[in-house]
C-alpha positions in Angstrom: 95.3 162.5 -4.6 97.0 160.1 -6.2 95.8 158.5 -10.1 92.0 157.1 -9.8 91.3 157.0 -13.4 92.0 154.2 -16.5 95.4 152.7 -14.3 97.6 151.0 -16.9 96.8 147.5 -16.0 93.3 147.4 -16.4 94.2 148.7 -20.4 93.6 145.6 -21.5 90.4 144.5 -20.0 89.1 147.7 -20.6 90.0 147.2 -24.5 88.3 144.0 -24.4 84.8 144.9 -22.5 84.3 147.6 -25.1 85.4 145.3 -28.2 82.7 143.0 -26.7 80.0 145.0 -25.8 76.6 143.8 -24.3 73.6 144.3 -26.9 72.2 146.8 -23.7 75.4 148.9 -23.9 75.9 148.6 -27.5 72.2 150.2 -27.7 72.6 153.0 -25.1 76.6 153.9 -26.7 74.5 154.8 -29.8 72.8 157.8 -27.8 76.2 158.9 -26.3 78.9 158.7 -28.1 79.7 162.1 -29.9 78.0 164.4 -27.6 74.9 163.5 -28.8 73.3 163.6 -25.5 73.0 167.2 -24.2 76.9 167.9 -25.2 78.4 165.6 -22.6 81.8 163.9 -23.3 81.0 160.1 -22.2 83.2 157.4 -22.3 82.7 153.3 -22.4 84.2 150.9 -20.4 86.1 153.8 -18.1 88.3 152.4 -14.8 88.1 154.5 -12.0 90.0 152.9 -8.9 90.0 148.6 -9.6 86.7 149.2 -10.9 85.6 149.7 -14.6 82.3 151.2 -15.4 79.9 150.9 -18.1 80.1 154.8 -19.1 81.5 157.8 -17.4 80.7 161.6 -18.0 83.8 163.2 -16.7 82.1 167.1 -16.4 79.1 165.5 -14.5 81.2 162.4 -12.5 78.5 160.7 -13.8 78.5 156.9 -13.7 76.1 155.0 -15.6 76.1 151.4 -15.1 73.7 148.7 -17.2 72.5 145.6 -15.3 71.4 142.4 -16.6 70.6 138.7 -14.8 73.6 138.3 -13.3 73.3 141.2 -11.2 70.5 139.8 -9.4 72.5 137.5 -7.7 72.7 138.3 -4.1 76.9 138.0 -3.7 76.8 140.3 -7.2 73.9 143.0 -5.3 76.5 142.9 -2.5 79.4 143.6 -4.9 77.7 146.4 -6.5 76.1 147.7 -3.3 79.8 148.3 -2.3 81.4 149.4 -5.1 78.9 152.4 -5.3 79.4 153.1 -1.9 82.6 153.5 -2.7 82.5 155.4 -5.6 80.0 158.5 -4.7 82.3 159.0 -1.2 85.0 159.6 -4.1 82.2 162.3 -5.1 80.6 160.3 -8.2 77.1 159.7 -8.7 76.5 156.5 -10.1 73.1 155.5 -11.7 71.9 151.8 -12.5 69.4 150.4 -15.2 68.5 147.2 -15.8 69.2 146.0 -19.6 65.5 145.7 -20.4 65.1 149.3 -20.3 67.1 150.1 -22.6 65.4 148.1 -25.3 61.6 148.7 -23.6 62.1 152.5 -22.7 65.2 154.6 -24.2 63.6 157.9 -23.8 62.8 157.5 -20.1 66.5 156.3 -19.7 68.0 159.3 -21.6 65.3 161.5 -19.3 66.9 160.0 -16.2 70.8 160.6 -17.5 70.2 164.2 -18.6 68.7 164.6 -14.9 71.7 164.3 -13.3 73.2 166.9 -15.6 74.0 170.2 -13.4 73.2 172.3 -16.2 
């Protein structure tokens, strides 16, 4: 197969997103980052294919992506209908949470993550 992850040109874009992170992600990266969570390696603002996602657990091919307003658009549900589709036949499970979780429920979110953890 050939190279799926963090292509070259989306270096950039990738640099910027996590410069400029949402309040949401800036929140759940503090539970995360070091292998606070369980001992799992995640990274922010990881490209897989054309598409770059919120945070990615490579020993789980976990894929956690935070929603806010604009993903209730119907063209954006359509969008991110697809690109999941597209990423779990590549064998990646990709979970979804809307911003206001974060901030109103961290532990049931953290529950959720480490629930997809194989163990």
């Amino acid at each position: 197969m050939s190279k799926i992850h963090n292509h070259k040109y989306l270096e950039e874009r990738r640099k910027e997103l996590r410069k400029n992170l949402t309040s949401a992600e800036a929140a759940l990266w503090k539970y995360l980052k070091g292998k606070q969570l369980d001992g799992r390696k995640f990274r922010r603002q990881h490209s897989i294919l054309n598409y770059i996602v919120d945070f990615y657990c490579a020993s789980e091919k976990l894929i956690i992506e935070l929603d806010g307003a604009y993903h209730l658009d119907f063209s954006q549900q359509n969008y991110d209908y697809e690109r999941t589709q597209n990423l779990e036949k590549l064998g990646f499970k990709v979970i979804r949470f809307e911003n206001k979780l974060i901030f109103e429920n961290i532990t049931d979110v953290l529950e959720k993550i480490c629930s997809c953890f194989k163990n």
